[in-house]
N, C-alpha and C positions, 0 to 999 in steps of 0.2 A: 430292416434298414441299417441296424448298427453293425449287421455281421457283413454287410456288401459292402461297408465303408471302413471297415476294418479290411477284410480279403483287397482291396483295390489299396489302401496303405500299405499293406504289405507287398503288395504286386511292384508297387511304386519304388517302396524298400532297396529289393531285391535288382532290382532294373539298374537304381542308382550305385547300388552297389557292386553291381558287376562292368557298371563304367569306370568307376575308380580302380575297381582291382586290374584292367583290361592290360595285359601287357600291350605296350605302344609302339616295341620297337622296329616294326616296320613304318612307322610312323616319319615322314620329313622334318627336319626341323625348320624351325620358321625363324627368320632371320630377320631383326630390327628395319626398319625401311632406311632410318639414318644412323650413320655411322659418326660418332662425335670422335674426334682424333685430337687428343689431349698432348701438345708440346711440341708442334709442326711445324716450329719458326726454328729451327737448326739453322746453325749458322756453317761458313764454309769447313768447320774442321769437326761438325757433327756435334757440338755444344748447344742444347735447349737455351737460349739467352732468356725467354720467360720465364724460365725457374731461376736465373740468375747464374748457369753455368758459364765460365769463359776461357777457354783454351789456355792451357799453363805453357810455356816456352821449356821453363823447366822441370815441371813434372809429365810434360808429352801428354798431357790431358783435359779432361772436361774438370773445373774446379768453380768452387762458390766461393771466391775472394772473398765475401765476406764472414764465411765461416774457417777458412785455412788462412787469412791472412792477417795484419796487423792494419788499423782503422788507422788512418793519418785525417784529420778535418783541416779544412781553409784555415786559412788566418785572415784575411781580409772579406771572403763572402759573406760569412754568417754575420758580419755586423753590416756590411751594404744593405742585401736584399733580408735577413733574416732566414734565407734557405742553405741549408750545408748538404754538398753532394763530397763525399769523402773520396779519396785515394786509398790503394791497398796495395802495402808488401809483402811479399812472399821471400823466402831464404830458402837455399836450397839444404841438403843436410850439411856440408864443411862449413854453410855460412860465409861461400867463399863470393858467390853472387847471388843478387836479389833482382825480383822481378818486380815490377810497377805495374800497376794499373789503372788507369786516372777513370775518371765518372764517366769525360765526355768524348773516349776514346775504344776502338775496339779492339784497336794493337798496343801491346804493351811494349814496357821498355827494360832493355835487361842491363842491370848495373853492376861494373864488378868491384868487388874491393879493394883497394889502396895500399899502401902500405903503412900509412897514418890510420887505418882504419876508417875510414869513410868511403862509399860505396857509387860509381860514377859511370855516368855514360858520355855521349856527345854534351849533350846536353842541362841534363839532371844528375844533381848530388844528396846522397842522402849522407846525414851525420848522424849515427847512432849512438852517443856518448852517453849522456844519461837520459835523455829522451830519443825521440825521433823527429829530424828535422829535414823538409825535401825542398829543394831551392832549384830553384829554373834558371841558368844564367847567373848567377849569384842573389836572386832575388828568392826568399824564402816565401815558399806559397803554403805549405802545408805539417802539420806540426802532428805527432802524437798525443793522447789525451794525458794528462795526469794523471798518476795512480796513487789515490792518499791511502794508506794502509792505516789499521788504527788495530790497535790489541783490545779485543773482548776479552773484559774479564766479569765474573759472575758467573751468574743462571738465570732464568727467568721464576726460579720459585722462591717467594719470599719467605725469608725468614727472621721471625724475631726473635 
């Protein structure tokens, strides 16, 4: 009895193993039933707006404003509602004009520089002087953040 159940594992063995080793390549492949399409919402100039890409004027492409641009936040929202949806500028490389992007807009605005050095369109002026300041009309809506610099000095290993 032990050597029939021995000869039938190994019959077994060999069976499985010569399925594994089986070349397949005539074999079809089998194709998922659904097809998941990750970033489908392109907008008209081929930018994924759900990764946060959006059409540069001035670099002629798909851009994450908030990784290539400069954060400008409200002045007056974040203390109404407590929600801040920022604006973002762009410079092209002379820094001769700047582009805008505001939260609740899909078209940007392109601003050129001055001779004063402040940066203008129809509408909107940005002043660049020691911050960043972007006014609608003369009415200032949106400001850059502060940057406090502070000199580290030390280490972090103590000694006495």
């Amino acid at each position: 009895m032990k050597k029939l159940l021995m000869l039938l594992f190994a019959g077994l063995s060999f069976i499985s193993c010569e399925q594994m080793l089986k070349d397949r390549g005539g074999d079809a492949e089998v194709e998922p039933e659904k097809k998941v399409v990750l970033g489908n919402d392109k907008d008209a100039k081929g930018c994924v707006t759900s990764a946060g890409y959006r059409w540069s004027l001035l670099n002629k492409e798909c851009i994450r404003v908030f990784e290539d641009g400069y954060r400008l936040n409200p002045l007056n929202e974040l203390k109404e509602t407590g929600t801040s949806l920022s604006a973002f500028i762009i410079f092209n490389d002379d820094k001769s004009v700047a582009e805008l992007f505001l939260p609740d807009s899909s078209k940007s605005y392109l601003l050129s520089k001055q001779e004063d050095g402040i940066y203008k369109s129809d509408e909107w002026e940005l002043e660049v002087n020691k911050d960043y300041t972007l006014s609608k009309e003369g009415v200032a809506l949106y400001a850059g953040a502060l940057i406090e610099e502070h000199r580290v000095t030390g280490d972090d290993n103590e000694q006495s």
